[in-house]
MARTOR-645525 format. One record per residue (C-alpha): x, y, z. Coordinates in Angstrom, 3 decimals, always signed. Example, Ala and Ser with C-alpha at 12.3 -4.5 7.8 and 13.67 -1.06 7.14 Angstrom:
BEGIN
pt x = +12.300 y = -4.500 z = +7.800
pt x = +13.670 y = -1.060 z = +7.140
% end
This chain:
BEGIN
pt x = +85.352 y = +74.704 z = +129.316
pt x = +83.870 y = +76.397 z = +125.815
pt x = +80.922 y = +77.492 z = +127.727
pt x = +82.779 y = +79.118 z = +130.550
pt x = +85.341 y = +80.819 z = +127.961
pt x = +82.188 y = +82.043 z = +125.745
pt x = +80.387 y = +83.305 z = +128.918
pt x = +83.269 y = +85.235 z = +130.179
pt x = +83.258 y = +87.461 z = +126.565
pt x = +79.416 y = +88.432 z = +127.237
pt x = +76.020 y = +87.211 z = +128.654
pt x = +75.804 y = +83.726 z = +126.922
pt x = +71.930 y = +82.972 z = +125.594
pt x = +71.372 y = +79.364 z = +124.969
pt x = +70.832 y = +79.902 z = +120.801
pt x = +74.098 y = +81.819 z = +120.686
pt x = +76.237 y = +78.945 z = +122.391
pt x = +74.214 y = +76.041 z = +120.570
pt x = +75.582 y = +77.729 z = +117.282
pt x = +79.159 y = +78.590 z = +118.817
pt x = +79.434 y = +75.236 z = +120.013
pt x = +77.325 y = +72.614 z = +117.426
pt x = +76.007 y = +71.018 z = +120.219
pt x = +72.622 y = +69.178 z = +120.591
pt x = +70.000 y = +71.269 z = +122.708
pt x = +69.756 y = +68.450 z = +124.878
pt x = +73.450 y = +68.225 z = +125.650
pt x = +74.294 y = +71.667 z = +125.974
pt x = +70.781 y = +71.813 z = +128.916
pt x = +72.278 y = +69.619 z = +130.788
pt x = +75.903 y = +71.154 z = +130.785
pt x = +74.611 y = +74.469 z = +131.664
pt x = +72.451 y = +73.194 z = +134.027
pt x = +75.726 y = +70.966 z = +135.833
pt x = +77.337 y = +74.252 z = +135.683
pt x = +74.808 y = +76.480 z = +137.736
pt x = +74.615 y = +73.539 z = +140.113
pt x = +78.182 y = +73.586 z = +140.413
pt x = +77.976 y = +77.743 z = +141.260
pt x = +80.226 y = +78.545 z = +138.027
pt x = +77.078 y = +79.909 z = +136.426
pt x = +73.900 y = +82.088 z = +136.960
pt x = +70.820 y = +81.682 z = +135.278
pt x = +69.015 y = +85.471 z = +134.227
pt x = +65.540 y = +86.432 z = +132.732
pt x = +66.580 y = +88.558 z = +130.062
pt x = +62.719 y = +88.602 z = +128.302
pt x = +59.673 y = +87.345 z = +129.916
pt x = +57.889 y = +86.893 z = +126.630
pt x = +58.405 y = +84.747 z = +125.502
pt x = +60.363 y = +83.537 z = +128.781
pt x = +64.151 y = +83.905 z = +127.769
pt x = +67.451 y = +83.560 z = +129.567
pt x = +71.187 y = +84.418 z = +129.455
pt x = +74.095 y = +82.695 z = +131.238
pt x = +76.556 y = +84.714 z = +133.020
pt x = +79.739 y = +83.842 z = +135.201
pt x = +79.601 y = +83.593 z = +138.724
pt x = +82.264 y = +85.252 z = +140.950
pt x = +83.801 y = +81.201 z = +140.868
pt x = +83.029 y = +80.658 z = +137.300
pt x = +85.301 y = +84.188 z = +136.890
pt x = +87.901 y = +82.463 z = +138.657
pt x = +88.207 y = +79.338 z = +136.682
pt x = +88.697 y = +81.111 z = +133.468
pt x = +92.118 y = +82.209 z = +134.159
pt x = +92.795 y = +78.741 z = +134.500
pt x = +91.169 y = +77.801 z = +131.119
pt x = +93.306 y = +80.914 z = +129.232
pt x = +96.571 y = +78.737 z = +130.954
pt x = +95.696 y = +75.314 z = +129.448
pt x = +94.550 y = +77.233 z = +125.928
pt x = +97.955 y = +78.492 z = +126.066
pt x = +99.745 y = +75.695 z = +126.932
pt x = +97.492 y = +73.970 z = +124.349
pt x = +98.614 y = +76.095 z = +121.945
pt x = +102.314 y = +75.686 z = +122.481
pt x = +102.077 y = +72.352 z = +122.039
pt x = +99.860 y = +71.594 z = +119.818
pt x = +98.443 y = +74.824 z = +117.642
pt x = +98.145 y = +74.631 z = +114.777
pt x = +98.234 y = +77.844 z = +112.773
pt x = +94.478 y = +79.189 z = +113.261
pt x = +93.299 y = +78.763 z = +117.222
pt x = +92.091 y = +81.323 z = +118.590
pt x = +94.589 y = +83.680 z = +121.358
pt x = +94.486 y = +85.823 z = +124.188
pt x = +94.516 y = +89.205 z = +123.661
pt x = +94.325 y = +92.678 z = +126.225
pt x = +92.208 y = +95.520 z = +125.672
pt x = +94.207 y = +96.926 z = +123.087
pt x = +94.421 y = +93.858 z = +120.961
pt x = +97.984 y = +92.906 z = +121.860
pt x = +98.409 y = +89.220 z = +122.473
pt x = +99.046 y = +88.015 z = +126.054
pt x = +100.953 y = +84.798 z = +127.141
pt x = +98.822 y = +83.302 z = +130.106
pt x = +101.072 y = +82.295 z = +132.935
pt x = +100.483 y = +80.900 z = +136.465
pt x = +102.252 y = +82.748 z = +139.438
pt x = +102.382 y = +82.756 z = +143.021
pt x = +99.863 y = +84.824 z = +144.312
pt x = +102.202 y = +86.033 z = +147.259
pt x = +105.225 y = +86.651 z = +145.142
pt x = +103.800 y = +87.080 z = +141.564
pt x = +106.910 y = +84.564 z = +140.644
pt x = +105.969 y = +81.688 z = +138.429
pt x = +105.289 y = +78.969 z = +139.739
pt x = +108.705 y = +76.983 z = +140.301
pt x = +107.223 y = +73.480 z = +139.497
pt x = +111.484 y = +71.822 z = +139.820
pt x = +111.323 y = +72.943 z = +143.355
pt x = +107.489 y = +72.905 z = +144.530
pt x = +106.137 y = +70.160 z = +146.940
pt x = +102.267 y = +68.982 z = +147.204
pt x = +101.808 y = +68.494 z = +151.018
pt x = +98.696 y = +66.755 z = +152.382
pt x = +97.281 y = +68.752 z = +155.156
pt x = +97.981 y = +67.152 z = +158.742
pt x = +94.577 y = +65.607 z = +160.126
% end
């Protein structure tokens, strides 16, 4: 989830998110490489030598991260604790994440919604 949030600032290159993150090379290789397998991210040349690359979202990868901003805010809600980090727009003002119906831009009414397996 860090490495999809980080990628959907900027480009991510692999130095940048091994610092961001404090993860082992080897750990963080195989991550990004389950997440270009998984379509969320794309792999691009950015030098050729020496032979460098940057990480950027997908058009799926750009939908997840709404998702992600939801569970950091509920997250925070819950269990912030003074300093985490927030969602802001392009003028700096924070922004509550919030998950709506796509057809009526309500929020979702979990009291009255149903999960319904689709008939075979």
């Amino acid at each position: 989830m860090l490495i999809l949030r980080d990628a959907s600032q900027n480009p991510l290159r692999f130095e940048q998110a091994r610092a961001n993150l404090g993860i082992a090379p080897n750990i963080l290789t195989r991550r990004l490489t389950t997440l270009i397998e998984d379509g969320l991210l794309e792999k691009r040349a950015y030098s050729t030598r020496p032979p460098r690359f940057e990480y950027v979202l997908t058009d799926k990868g750009a939908d997840v991260v709404p998702i992600l901003m939801a569970i950091g805010a509920w997250g925070r809600k819950y269990h912030g604790e003074g300093g985490t980090s927030h969602v802001v727009d392009e003028s700096g003002t924070p922004i509550e994440p919030l998950v709506v119906d796509a057809r009526t831009g309500k929020p979702l009414p979990l009291r009255s919604m149903r999960i319904v397996d689709p008939k075979p």
